[in-house]
N, C-alpha and C positions, 0 to 999 in steps of 0.2 A: 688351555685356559678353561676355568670353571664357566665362564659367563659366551664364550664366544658357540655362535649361532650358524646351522649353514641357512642361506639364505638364497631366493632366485635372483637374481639381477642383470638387468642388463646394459651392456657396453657398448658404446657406439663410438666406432672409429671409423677413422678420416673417407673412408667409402662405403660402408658398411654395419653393421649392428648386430649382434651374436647376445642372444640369453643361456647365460651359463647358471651352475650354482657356486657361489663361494661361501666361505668364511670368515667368520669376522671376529674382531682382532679389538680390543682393548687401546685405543692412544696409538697408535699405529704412527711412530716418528721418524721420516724419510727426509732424509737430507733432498733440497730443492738441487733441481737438475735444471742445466741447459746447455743447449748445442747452440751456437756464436756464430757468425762468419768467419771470426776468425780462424774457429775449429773448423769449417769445411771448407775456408781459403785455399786454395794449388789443390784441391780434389776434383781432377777434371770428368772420372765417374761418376761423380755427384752434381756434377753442375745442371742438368735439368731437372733434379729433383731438391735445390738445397731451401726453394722456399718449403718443402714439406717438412724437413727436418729440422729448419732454427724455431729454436722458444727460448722464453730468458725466466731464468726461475721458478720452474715449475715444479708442485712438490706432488709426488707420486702418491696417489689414495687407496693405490691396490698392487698387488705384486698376482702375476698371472704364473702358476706353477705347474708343472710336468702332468699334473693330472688335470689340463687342458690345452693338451698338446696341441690341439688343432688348430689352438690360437697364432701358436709360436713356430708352426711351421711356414719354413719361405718358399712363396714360389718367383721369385727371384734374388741374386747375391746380388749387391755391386761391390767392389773390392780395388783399392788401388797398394801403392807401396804398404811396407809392415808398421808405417808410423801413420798411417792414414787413416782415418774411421773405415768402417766397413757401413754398408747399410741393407736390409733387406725388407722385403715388401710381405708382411704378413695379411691377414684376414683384415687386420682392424689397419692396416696404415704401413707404413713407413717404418719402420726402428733400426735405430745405430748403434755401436758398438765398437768401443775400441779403449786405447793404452795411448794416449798421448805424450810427448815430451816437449811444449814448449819450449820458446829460443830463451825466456828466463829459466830455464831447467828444472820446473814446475811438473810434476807430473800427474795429469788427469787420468780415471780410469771413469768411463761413463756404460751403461747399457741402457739404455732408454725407446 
């Protein structure tokens, strides 16, 4: 885009704070995201961590990409069955990941 800037900014997550440079993006329209109880209900992986990972409609203001890899690298997985979220512990927090099929045969795909 003609108009989009890089700019310094910085991120503070859920233990931590990291000043990166991004760019910036014209109307940037992200579908609201949120992780539910119900989505990490029978994830017994996740049970000491599910209050870090529920939020209810939250709409995503930045997308963090491979040319700040250090963001998105985890130093820890947790992982249960192939229908279950995954979640892993980045620099800035917590984030999940997964392919849902609710029992209404609904299918969510979240990364958050």
């Amino acid at each position: 885009m003609k108009t989009s800037r890089c700019v310094p900014i910085k991120l503070r997550g859920a233990s931590n704070s990291q000043q990166i440079y991004a760019r910036t993006i014209e109307n940037l329209q992200l579908s609201p995201q949120a992780v539910t109880k119900q989505d990490i209900d029978g994830c017994k992986h996740l049970d000491d961590i599910r209050h870090k990972l529920m939020y209810n409609q939250a709409k995503p203001k930045i997308l963090i990409g491979q040319d700040n890899w250090h963001l998105l690298v985890a130093t820890e997985t947790r992982k249960g069955h192939r229908n279950q979220p995954a979640a892993s512990l980045t620099p800035l927090g917590w984030v999940t990941a997964s392919e849902l099929v609710r029992s209404d045969n609904t299918c969510i795909t979240y990364i958050t």
